[in-house]
C-alpha angles and dihedrals in degrees: 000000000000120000116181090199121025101257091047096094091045100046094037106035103353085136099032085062097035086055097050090047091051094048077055100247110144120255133211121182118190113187115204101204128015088234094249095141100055083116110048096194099057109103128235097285089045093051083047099062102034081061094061086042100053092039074053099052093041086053084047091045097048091055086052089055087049086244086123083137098061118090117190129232112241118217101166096200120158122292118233089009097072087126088067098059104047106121087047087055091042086056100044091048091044090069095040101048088048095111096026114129090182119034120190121198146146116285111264092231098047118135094245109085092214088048086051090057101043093058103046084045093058088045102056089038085056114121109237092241096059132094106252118218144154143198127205127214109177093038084088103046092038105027129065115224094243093058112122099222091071113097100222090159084068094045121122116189107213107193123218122213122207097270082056100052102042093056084045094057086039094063098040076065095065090055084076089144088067097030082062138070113272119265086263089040098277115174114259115270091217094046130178087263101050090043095058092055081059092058109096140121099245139009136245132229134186128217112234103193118188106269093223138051120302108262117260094220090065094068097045084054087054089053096044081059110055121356080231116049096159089045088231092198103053122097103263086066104034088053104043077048090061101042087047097055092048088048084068102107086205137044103223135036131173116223115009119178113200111201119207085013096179110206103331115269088121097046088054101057097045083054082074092057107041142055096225122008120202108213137184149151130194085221115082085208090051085049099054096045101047087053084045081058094041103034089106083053117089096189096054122103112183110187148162117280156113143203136308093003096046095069105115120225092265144168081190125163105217130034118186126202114192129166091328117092108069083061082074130093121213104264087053089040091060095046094047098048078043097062097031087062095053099047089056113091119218113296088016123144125245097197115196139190130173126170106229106235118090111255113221096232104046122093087226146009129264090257091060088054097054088043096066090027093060086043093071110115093203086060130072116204112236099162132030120179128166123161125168084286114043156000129238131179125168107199126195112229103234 
């Protein structure tokens, strides 16, 4: 978790990450700036001291929350210049994030400059494999609900419950430099007013998915890991396999081509069900495997490729899309849809598959694939099927 002031983790996340220490997952909490500048005016001996003060109450806070074994990191990094120091923030978090499979941070649009940059700075640290995700703190005190810039699309309501809420409060209560008048009677930065907009019964996060396409080194990592990644023979596949063979309106089709097809389970069954199948993977390990899967098979091709670029010149009568297309950014999305479209004769099948939760490497969720992907108007939807774990469409080329 990444706090640009000491008080930012407790007022925009505090029970998100008392929950997730409760639940025993290990939390780091890295704090950009010690606070000493929350009054402008104080000279250099003031903005001392209020630094020792605020590193004291965050200590004192974190106790309330039951996170006693938590010791921050502790960056000290200017107060109100954060900006300046970006790149320097986006080095030091690099290396500590390195192992991270959750990162917490501002949001990156939040009012408050150092929270902006904070937050930029944690997104762009994050290692590829984390879930990516921010919290804001001044949206509710200087943004109304209906502004547009606010990614509500993006939103999670985490609810508190009163346990929650009371360590929470109590822990608002240890931040007592920034509850009183400055020391030239300053208005309090955590006023009545702001407070109040605190006080809720639950906190919001927002996603923050990588904006490009997901890194094809990552997935040659997954699969240095295990031959498998995707287990192919545990019941999630096996089953979404099954449902998508029976979502074919027809028994038989002639040439199929199977983008980002892993290690080959679903190539092989659609082996059963057409003539010649197309297949490629952007991962040299995935590739041989998948030909490994197929080699008794005389009307499999299993090549190198990736999308967009892998598409072959068609006319073709089945595409399938599985698992593939929320790794795409939008530029790739477009091209891909683009050219699956094209490479579809006239009455051919697009066939799609995404699995519901949101991937953390992936700039979007399966939903928002299908989304773009129904709205096609060279496309007619046949088949719509959606359960608690994926999504699948078949689509008629017009």
């Amino acid at each position: 978790m990444v706090a640009a002031h000491p008080d930012d983790e407790t007022l925009g996340a505090g029970g998100v990450v008392r929950h997730l220490h409760r639940q025993g997952t290990e939390v780091v909490l890295v704090v950009a700036t010690d606070g000493e500048a929350a009054f402008p005016d104080s000279p250099a001996d003031e903005r001392a001291e209020l630094a020792g003060i605020r590193r004291r109450e965050l200590r004192a806070a974190l106790d309330r929350m039951g996170l006693d074994g938590v010791d921050p990191v502790w960056l000290g990094l200017p107060d109100s210049g954060l900006a300046e120091h970006e790149d320097a923030l986006v080095s030091v978090l690099r290396e500590l994030m390195a192992d991270s499979d959750l990162c917490l941070f501002p949001w990156p649009d939040d009012p408050h400059p150092d929270h902006r940059a904070a937050g930029r700075a944690a997104a762009a640290a994050a290692p590829v494999g984390a879930h990516r995700w921010s919290y804001p703190i001044w949206l509710w005190h200087w943004r109304a609900p209906e502004d547009r810039s606010i990614p509500w699309d993006r939103a999670l309501l985490h609810p508190l419950s009163s346990d929650d809420r009371a360590a929470r409060g109590a822990a608002i209560a240890e931040f007592t430099s920034q509850l009183k008048p400055g020391p030239r009677g300053e208005d309090p930065i955590l006023d009545e007013d702001m407070l109040s907009h605190l006080d809720r019964d639950g906190e919001v996060l927002f996603r923050e998915p990588r904006g490009n396409t997901a890194p094809q080194g990552r997935f040659v990592e997954l699969y240095e890991r295990r031959a498998d990644p995707w287990d192919g023979n545990g019941w999630y596949e096996r089953r979404r396999r099954a449902v998508l063979l029976s979502a074919l309106p027809r028994e038989r089709y002639g040439h199929a081509v199977e983008p980002a097809c892993g290690p080959g389970h679903l190539t092989r069954a659609l082996a059963g069900r057409c003539d010649r199948v197309d297949a490629f993977d952007a991962v040299p390990a995935a590739v041989r495997a998948a030909r490994r899967a197929t080699s008794d098979l005389p009307g499999v091709r299993v090549r190198d490729g990736r999308l967009p670029a892998g598409l072959p010149a068609g006319p073709v009568d089945l595409v399938v899309l599985s698992e593939i297309l929320y790794y795409l950014d939008d530029q790739d999305l477009t091209a891909t849809l683009d050219g699956a479209v094209t490479v579809l004769r006239p009455g051919g099948h697009l066939l799609a598959a995404h699995w519901l939760p949101w991937a953390p490497e992936a700039p979007r969720s399966g939903w928002d694939a299908h989304r773009r992907l129904v709205s096609r108007p060279e496309l007619r939807c046949l088949v719509a099927h959606e359960d608690e774990e994926f999504v699948t469409h078949v689509l008629e080329r017009r």
